[in-house]
C-alpha distance (Angstrom), angle and dihedral (degrees) to the residues before:
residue distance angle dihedral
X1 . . .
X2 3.85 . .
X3 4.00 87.1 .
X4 3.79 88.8 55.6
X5 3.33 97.2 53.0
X6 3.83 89.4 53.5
X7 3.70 93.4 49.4
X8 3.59 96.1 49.9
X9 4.79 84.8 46.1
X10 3.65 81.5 57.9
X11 3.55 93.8 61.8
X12 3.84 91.8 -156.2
X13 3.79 92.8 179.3
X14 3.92 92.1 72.4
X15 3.69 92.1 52.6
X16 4.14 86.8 96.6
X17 3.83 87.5 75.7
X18 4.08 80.3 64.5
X19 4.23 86.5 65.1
X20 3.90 84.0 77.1
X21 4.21 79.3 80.3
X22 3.69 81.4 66.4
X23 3.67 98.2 70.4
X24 3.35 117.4 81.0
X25 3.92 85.7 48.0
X26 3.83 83.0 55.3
X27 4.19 96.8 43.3
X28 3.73 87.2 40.1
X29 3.92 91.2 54.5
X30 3.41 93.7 -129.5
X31 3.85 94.4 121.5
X32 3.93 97.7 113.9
X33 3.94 93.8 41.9
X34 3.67 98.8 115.2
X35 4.39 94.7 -147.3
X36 3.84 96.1 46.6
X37 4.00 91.8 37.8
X38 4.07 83.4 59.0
X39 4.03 90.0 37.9
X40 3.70 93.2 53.4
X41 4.21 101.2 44.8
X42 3.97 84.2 50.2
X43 4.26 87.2 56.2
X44 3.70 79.1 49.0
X45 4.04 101.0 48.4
X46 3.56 80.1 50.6
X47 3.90 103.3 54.8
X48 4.03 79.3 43.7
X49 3.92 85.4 64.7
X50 3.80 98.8 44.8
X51 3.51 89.1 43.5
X52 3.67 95.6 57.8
X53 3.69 88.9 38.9
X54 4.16 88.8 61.0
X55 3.93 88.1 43.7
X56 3.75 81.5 58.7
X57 3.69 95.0 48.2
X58 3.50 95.2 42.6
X59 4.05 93.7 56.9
X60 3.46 85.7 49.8
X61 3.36 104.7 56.8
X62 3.85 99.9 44.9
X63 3.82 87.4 43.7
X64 3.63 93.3 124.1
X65 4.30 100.4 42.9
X66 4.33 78.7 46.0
X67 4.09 92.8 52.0
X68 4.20 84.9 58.2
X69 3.92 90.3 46.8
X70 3.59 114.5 103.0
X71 4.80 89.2 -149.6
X72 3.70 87.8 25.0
X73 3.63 104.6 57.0
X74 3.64 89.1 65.6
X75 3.75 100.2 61.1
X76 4.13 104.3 105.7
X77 3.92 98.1 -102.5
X78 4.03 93.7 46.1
X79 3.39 91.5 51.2
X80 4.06 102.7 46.9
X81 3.87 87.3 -114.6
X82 3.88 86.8 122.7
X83 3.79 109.3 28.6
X84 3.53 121.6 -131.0
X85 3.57 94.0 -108.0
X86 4.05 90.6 56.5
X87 3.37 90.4 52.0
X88 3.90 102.7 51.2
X89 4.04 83.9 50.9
X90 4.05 94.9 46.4
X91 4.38 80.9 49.2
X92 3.75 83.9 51.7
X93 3.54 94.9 42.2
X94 4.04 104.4 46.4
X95 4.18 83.1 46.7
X96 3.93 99.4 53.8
X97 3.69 94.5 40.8
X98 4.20 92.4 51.1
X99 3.96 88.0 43.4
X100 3.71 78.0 56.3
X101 3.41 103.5 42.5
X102 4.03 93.3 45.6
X103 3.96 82.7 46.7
X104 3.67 92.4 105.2
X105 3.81 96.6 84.2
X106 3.66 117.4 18.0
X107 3.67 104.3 -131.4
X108 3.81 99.7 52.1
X109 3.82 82.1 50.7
X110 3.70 90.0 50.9
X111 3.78 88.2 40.6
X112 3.54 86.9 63.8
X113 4.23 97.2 51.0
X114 3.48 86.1 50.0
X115 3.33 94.0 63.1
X116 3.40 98.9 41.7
X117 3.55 87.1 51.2
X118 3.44 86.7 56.6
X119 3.67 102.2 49.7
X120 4.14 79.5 51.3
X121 3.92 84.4 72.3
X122 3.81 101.0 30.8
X123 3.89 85.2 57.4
X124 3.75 100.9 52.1
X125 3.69 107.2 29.4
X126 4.07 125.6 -5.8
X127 3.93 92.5 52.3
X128 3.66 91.7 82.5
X129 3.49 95.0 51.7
X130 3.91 126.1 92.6
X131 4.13 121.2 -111.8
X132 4.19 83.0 -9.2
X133 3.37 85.2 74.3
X134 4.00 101.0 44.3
X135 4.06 79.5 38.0
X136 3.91 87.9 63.7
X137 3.81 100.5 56.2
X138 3.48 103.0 40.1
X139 4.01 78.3 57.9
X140 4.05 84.2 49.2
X141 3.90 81.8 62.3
X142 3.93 98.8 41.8
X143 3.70 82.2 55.9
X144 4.11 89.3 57.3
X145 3.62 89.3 50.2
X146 3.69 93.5 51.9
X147 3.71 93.5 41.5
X148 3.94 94.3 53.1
X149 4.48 86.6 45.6
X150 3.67 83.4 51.4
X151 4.18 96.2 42.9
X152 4.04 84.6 56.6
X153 3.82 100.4 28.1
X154 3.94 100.4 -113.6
X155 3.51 122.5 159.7
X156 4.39 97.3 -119.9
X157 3.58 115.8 -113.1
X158 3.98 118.6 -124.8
X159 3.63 92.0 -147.9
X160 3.77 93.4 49.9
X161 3.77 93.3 46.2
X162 3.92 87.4 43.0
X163 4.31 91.8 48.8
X164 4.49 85.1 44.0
X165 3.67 91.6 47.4
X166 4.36 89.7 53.4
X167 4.10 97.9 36.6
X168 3.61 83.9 46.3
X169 4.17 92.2 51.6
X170 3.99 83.7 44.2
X171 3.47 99.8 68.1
X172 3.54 100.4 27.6
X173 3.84 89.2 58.8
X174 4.46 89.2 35.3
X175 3.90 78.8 54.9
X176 3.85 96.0 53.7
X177 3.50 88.7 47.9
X178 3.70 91.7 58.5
X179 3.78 89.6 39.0
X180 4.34 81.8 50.3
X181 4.19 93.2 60.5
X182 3.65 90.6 34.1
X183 3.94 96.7 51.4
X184 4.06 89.6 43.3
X185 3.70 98.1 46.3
X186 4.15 80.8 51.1
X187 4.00 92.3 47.7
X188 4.14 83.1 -114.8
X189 3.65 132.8 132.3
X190 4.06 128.1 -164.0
X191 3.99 118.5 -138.0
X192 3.50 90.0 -109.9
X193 3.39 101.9 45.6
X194 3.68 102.2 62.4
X195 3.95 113.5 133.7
X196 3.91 87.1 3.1
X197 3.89 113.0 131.6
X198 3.66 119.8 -162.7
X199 3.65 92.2 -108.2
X200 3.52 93.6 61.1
X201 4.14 93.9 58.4
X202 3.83 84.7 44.5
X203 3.81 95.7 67.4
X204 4.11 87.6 42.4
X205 4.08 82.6 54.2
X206 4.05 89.6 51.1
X207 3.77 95.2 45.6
X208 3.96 96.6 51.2
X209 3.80 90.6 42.4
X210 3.15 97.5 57.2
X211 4.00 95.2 36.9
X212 4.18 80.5 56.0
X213 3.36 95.5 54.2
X214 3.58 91.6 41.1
X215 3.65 101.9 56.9
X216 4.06 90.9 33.9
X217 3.90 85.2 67.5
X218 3.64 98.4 39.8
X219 4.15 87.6 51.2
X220 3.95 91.1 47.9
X221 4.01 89.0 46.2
X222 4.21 88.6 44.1
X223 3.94 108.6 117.9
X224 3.65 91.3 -139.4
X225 4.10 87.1 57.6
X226 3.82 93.6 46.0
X227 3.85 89.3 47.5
X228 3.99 94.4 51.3
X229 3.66 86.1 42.3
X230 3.31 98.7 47.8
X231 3.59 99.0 -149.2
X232 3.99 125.6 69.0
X233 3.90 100.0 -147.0
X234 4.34 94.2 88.7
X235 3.78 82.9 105.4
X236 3.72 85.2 81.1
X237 3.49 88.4 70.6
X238 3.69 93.3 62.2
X239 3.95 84.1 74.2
X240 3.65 88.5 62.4
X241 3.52 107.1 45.7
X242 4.48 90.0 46.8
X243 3.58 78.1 68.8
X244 3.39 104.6 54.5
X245 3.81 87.2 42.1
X246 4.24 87.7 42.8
X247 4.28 80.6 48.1
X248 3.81 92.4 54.8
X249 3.59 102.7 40.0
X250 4.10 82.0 57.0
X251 4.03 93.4 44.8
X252 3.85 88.3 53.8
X253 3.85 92.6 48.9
X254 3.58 90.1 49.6
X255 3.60 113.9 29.8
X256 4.09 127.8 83.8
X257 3.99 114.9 157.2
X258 3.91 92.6 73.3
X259 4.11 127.5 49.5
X260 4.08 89.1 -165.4
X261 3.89 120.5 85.5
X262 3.78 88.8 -161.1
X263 4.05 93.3 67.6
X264 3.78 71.9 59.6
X265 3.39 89.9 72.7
X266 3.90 102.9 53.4
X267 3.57 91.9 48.2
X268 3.48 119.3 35.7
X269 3.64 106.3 89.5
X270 4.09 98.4 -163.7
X271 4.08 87.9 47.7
X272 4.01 90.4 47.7
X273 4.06 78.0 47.1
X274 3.89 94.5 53.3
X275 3.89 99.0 41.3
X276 3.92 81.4 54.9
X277 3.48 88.2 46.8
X278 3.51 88.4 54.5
X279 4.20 108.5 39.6
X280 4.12 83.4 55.9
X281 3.41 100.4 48.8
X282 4.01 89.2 51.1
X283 3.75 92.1 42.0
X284 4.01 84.4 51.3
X285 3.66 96.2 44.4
X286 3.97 91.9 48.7
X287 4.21 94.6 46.4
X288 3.90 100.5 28.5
């Protein structure tokens, strides 16, 4: 029972966000190089670790606002399942072991601390404040890109830490638009959300799909990409991925039983269609 409750703390399903380590192995064009392939899923394993270590920390400090929710209180921690003891050593655990996992190069393991560190703050304080808050994960993600450049020692790209930092802000703010109808039709209100109208997040939504798009083109149209690539047709792919961004811009107009664009992903069949769509068409430009 006890083992349960730690599986379901870990929150294992949100470890694909922890993929986004993955790209610069992927943009570099490293992905069938056997050593960096092996390099970069460690970096990964160990975001996986620190992730599930901030889960942890996360559930413990809203322990008291979670006891009074009537979803919340069920979680593990909330409901005394996993004392608080428990979960202060699992914290402790999950961080030492992906300090030691990530130990292999220095600044992915310090990539890693940092964003603890960050999460540290998030938790107690900047979480409850608007665009700070949004600010703070799409630098959780800047982080993974840096920490999978570091795993297989790749100089970072500005214009791939520029087009992360913008997708990132697009969902995060597409997901507190969902969380906005959700929380009003339930007579709720987040922190961060006070005196926010839906319109407002809208025109945050706009500007960071656009900026995405924008700086997803100019990447693909870089000289230094074509010249790694070796071909100068991965601007095709740009047709592709406006789709999946046209695809979620529609799913967040439209959609109200869940407050997390990545559900989005597992059941939307024409957005499953367009990443498809997309993942061949850069396989096909890289090979053919």
């Amino acid at each position: 029972m006890i083992l349960a409750g730690i599986i379901k703390t870990l929150k294992i399903k949100h470890y694909v966000k922890n993929l986004v380590v993955l790209v610069p192995l992927i943009f570099s064009l490293n992905i069938f190089n056997p050593k960096l392939f092996l390099m970069a899923l460690t970096a990964v394993l160990g975001f996986c670790f620190v992730s599930s270590a901030v889960y942890v920390m996360n559930d413990l400090v809203d322990i008291d606002k979670d006891k009074k929710h009537p979803i919340k209180s069920k979680r593990p921690i909330a409901s005394g399942e996993i004392s608080k003891t428990a979960a202060v050593l699992l914290m402790l655990f999950l961080l030492i072991t992906s300090i030691l996992i990530t130990g292999f190069n220095k600044l992915c393991m310090y990539s890693v601390l940092v964003y603890f560190l960050l999460n540290i703050i998030y938790s107690f304080k900047l979480k409850d404040v608007f665009l700070v808050d949004a600010t703070c994960i799409a630098l959780g993600f800047i982080l993974r890109i840096l920490a999978g450049c570091f795993a297989i020692s790749v100089i970072p790209s500005p214009l791939v830490i520029l087009m992360t930092f913008f997708i990132s802000m697009f969902f995060t703010f597409t997901k507190r638009r969902l969380e906005l109808k959700l929380l009003t039709a339930q007579n709720e209100e987040r922190a961060s959300l006070k005196g926010i109208s839906e319109q407002e997040i809208s025109k945050f939504i706009i500007i960071n799909a656009v900026l995405s798009v924008s700086f997803y083109i100019t990447y693909m149209l870089d000289k230094t990409t074509i010249m790694r690539a070796g071909t100068e047709y991965l601007y095709i792919t740009v047709i592709p991925f406006t789709l999946i961004i046209y695809r979620l811009l529609f799913l967040s107009d439209t959609k109200l039983d869940d407050d997390d664009p990545l559900h989005l992903f597992k059941k939307d069949k024409p957005l499953l269609f367009f990443i498809l769509f997309y993942l061949v068409t850069f396989i096909f430009v890289i090979i053919f």
